[in-house]
N, C-alpha and C positions, 0 to 999 in steps of 0.2 A: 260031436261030429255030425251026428245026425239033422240035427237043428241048421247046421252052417255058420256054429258063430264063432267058429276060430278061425274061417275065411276071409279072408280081407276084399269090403266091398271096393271097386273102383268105378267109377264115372267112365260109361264109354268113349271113345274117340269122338271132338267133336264133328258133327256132321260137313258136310261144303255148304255153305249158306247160298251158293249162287253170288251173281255180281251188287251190285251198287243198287242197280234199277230192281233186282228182284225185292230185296231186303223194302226198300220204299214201297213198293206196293202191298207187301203184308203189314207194314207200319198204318201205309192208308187205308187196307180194311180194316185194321184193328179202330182207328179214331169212325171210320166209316159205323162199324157196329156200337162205338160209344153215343155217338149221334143219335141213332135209329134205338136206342135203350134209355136214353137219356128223358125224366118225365118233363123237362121243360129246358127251355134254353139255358145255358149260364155257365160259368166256371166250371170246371173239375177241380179237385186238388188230388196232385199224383203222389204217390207216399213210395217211399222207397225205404229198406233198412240201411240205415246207415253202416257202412263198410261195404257194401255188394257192390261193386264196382262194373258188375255185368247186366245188372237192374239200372244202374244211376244210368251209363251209357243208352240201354235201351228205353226207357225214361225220357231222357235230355232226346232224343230221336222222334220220339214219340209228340213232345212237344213242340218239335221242330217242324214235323207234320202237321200237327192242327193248326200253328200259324199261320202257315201258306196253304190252307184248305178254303177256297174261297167260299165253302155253302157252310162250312162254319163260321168263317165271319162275317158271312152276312146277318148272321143273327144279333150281332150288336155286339156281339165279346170281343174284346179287342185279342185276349190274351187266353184262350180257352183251356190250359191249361196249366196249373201253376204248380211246379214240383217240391216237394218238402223232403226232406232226410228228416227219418226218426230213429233217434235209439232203441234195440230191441231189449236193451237190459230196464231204462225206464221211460218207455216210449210217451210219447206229447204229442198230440197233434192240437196243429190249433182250430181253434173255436171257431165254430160254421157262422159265416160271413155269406157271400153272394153265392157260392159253391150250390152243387146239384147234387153231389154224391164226391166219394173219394172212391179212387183207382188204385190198387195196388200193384207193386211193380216189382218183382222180387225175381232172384237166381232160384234154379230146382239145384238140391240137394244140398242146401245150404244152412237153411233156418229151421229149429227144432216147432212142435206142435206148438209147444207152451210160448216162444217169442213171436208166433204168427198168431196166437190167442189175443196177445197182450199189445200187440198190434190194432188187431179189430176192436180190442175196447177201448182203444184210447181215442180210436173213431167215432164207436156209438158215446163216449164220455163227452168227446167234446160238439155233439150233435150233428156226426155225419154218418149219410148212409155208405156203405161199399157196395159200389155198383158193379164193381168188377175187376180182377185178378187177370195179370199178365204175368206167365210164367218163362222169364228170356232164358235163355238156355248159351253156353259158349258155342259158335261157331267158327270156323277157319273158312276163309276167303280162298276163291278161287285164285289161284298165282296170274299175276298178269305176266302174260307171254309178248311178245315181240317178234312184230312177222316184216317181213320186207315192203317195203313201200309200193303199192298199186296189185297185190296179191290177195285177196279175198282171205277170210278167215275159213281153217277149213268147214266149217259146219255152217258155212253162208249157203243162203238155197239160189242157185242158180238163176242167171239173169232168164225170163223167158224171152224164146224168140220168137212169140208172135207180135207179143205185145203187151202192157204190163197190165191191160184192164181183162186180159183172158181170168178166167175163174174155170177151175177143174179141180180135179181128186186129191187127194191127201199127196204131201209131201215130205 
């Protein structure tokens, strides 16, 4: 009792992730920081464990982001990042091709020490570095509401009446 290990742990409630536009903008700092850490131009390869279904999705998002990032493909990649599923019971990655580093892309409180070990070696096994750890987490979306036609959302900030290039204090 004292320990706490006849407690049963649970995952908190997940957070409000915000809308559509926010989620995309933390997708593009994340590929934004892969850029800026990255020691040369080229491929990633994204690793995800096979079964995580909240990593694959955030993964597949992720990819979908650096395609349409046009200062990464200005660099000549057509495809910057290429996503793999790996087994964590006998994990394979494959063998370093044009790739820069591998990415991993995993749910929190999902995968034991030993399956995220056996992960990272089957990286450095098949001659890639791991440049970096994405840890997606479940979120719930903001419920979309439905407001009457030509009625502002409440938390819309008010038209100004002098004119829309006034500049003044916080709102």
């Amino acid at each position: 009792r004292l320990l706490g290990v006849d407690t049963r742990w649970h995952l908190p409630t997940p957070r409000m992730s915000g809308d559509e536009a926010d989620r995309r903008i933390r997708y593009r700092r994340v590929c934004a920081r892969l850029r800026e850490q990255l020691p040369a131009a080229g491929q990633l390869l994204v690793v995800v464990p096979d079964g995580d279904e909240i990593a694959r999705r955030a993964a597949g998002q992720l990819v979908a982001e650096a395609e349409s990032d046009p200062s990464w493909n200005s660099s000549g990649t057509e495809h910057p990042l290429s996503l793999v599923g790996v087994s964590v019971f006998r994990p394979l990655v494959p063998d370093r091709g044009t790739e820069s580093g591998v990415l991993v892309v995993l749910s929190a409180d999902c995968w034991t020490a030993g399956e995220l070990a056996g992960i990272a070696e089957a990286c450095a096994d098949a001659g890639h570095e791991v440049v970096g750890v994405v840890v997606a987490g479940a979120v719930r979306a903001h419920p979309t509401r439905t407001r009457p036609v030509g009625r502002p959302p409440r938390h819309a900030t008010p038209s100004s009446p002098v004119g829309g290039a006034v500049r003044g204090g916080s709102v």
